[in-house]
C-alpha positions, -999 to 999 in steps of 0.1 A, spaced: 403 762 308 415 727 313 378 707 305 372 731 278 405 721 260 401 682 265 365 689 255 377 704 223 404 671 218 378 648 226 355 664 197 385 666 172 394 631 178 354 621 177 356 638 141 385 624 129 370 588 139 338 598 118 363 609 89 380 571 88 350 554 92 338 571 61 367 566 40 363 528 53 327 527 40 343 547 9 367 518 4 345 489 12 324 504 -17 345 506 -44 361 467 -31 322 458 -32 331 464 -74 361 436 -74 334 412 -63 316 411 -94 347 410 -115 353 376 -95 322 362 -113 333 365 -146 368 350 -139 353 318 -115 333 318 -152 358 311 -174 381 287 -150 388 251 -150 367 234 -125 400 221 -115 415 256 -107 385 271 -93 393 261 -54 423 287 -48 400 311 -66 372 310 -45 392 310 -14 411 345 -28 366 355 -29 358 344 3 389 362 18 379 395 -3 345 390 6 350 386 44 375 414 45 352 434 32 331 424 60 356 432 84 357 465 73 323 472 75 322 458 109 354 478 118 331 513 108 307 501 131 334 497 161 344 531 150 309 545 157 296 529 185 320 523 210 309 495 226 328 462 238 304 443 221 311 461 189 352 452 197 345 414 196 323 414 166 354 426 148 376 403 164 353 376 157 350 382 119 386 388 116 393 352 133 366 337 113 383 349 82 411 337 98 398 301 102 384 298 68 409 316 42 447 306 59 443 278 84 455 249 69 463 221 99 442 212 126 459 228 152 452 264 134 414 252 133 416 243 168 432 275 181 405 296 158 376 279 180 395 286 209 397 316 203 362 323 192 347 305 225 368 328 248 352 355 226 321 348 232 330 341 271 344 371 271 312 389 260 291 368 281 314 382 316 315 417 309 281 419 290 259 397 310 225 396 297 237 413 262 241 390 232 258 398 199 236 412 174 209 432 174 189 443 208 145 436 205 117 422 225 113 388 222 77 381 222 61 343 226 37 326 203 12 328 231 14 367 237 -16 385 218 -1 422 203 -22 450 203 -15 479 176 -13 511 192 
């Protein structure tokens, strides 16, 4: 009685997970529509005003990225999928608010222990996707 109840949580929850990551996707979507709208208005600026513009783009842009990143987290469960979003969220980080050194510096600290991170607990797994690598020397048959 006991496993078939947690079975039945673990399901619901597992549902409900599937349910946010689609309204995520939902929302990235219909943010995917602002971009274009950020054309026309980079357009018609001043060269002079454009900077703080294109730094409110980028910070759309790569939260947009985060999201989609966040669905895939959501999905997979993996700890490799975990770090990917806390890599683009501390990327966007870096690029749209830091504005001394010392916030730059603390961003690449905190991307290298990242990536240590990954490298400690995933040994042998890299970020990205998984293939075969296959040398310039190796002939490949088609079967």
């Amino acid at each position: 009685m006991k496993g078939k109840a947690s079975e039945h949580i673990i399901k619901g929850v597992f549902i409900l997970e599937v349910a946010l990551a689609i309204f995520i996707v939902i929302g990235v979507i219909i943010g995917t529509v602002d971009l274009f709208r950020y054309f026309k208005i980079i357009y018609t600026t001043p060269p002079l005003q454009t900077f703080p513009l294109l730094r409110t783009f980028l910070g759309h842009a790569l939260l947009l990225v985060i999201g989609l990143e966040l669905v895939i987290m959501l999905v997979l469960h993996t700890p490799s999928s975990v770090i990917e979003v806390l890599l683009f969220a501390t990327a966007r980080k870096m690029i749209i608010e830091a504005e001394t050194m010392s916030d730059i510096f603390l961003g690449i600290i905190s991307i290298g222990a990242l990536f240590a991170i990954n490298k400690i607990f995933s040994p042998g797994k890299n970020l990205g996707e998984e293939g075969t690598i296959i040398g310039s020397t190796k002939s490949v048959n088609d079967k």
